[in-house]
N, C-alpha and C positions, 0 to 999 in steps of 0.2 A: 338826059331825056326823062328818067323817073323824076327826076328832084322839080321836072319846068310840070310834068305831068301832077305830081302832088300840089303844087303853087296855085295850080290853073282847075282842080278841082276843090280847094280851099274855097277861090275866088269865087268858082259857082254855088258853093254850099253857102257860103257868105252870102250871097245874091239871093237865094232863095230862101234864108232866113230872114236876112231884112225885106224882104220885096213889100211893097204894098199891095196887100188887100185889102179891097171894101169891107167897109164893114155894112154887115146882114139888117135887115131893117126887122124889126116886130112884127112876128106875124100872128102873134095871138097871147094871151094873159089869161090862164085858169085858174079858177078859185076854187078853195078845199075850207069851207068852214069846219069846225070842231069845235062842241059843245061840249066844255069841262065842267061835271056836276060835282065834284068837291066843294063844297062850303068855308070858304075863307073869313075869317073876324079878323077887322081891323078897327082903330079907333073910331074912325070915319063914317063906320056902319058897316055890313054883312055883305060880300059875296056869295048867294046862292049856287050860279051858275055864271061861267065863265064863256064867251066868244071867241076863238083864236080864230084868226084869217092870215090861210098860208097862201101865197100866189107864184106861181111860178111863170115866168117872162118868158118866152119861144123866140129866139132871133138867130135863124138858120141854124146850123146845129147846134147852138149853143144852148143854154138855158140858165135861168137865175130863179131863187126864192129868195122870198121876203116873208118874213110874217109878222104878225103885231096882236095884242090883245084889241079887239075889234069891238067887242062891250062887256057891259056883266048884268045880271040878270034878265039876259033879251034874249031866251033862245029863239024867236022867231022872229028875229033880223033879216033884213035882207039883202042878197048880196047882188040885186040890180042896179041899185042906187049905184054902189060901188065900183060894179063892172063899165055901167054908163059914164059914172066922172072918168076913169081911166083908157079911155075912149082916144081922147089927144096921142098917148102915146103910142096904138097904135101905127103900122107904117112907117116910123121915126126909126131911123139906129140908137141904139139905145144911149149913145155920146150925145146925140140931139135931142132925144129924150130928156135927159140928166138938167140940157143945156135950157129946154124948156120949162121945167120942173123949177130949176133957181130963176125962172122969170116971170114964172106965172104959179108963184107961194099959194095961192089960194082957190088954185083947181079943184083941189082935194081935199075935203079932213084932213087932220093933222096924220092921226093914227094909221088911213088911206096910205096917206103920202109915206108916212116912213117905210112900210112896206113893200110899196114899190121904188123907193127908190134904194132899201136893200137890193132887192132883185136886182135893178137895173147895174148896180155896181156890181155883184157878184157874175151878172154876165161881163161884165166888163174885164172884169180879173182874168176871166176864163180866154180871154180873146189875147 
């Protein structure tokens, strides 16, 4: 009786570790710019001041960040443009996102796009 009792509670913990869940759709992307005023020389010409744009992806409890250098000496960039292209991924699981992203290259900036599609994988990892 213990040993069919062990077998048949394997069998549910198996069950419930593979079962399928949905996966959670995007329900929001915030953006955290940071304006780094360290002065960088390169051959190229001079960094003043630097733009990082970190974003983090909401897709039910999960969450992802992405970030990317977003300009250089633009501190007052703006991050609507940005929030507006990334608009599509809204609403999407972020698997459909991804799936959208490799189909439509040129939704986004380049620098855009890497960003969020860090995020998008790193929710994905988490799932």
């Amino acid at each position: 009786m213990k040993k069919t009792l062990k077998i048949l509670a394997s069998f549910i913990f198996a069950a419930i570790l593979f079962a399928e869940v949905p996966e959670p759709k995007i329900s929001g992307i915030d953006f955290y710019l940071m304006n780094v005023e360290t002065p960088r020389h390169f051959s190229f010409g001079d960094w003043n001041s630097r733009q990082h744009l970190f974003l983090r992806v909401r897709s039910g409890n999960f969450e992802g960040w992405g970030e990317c250098v977003l300009s250089a000496n633009n501190p007052d960039i703006d991050l609507k443009k940005c929030a507006n292209a990334m608009k599509p991924a809204l609403g999407k699981t972020p698997s459909e996102a991804l799936q959208y992203m490799r189909g439509n290259r040129d939704f986004l900036p380049w620098k855009e796009y890497e960003a969020l599609n860090m995020a998008l994988w790193d929710i994905c990892a988490k799932m």
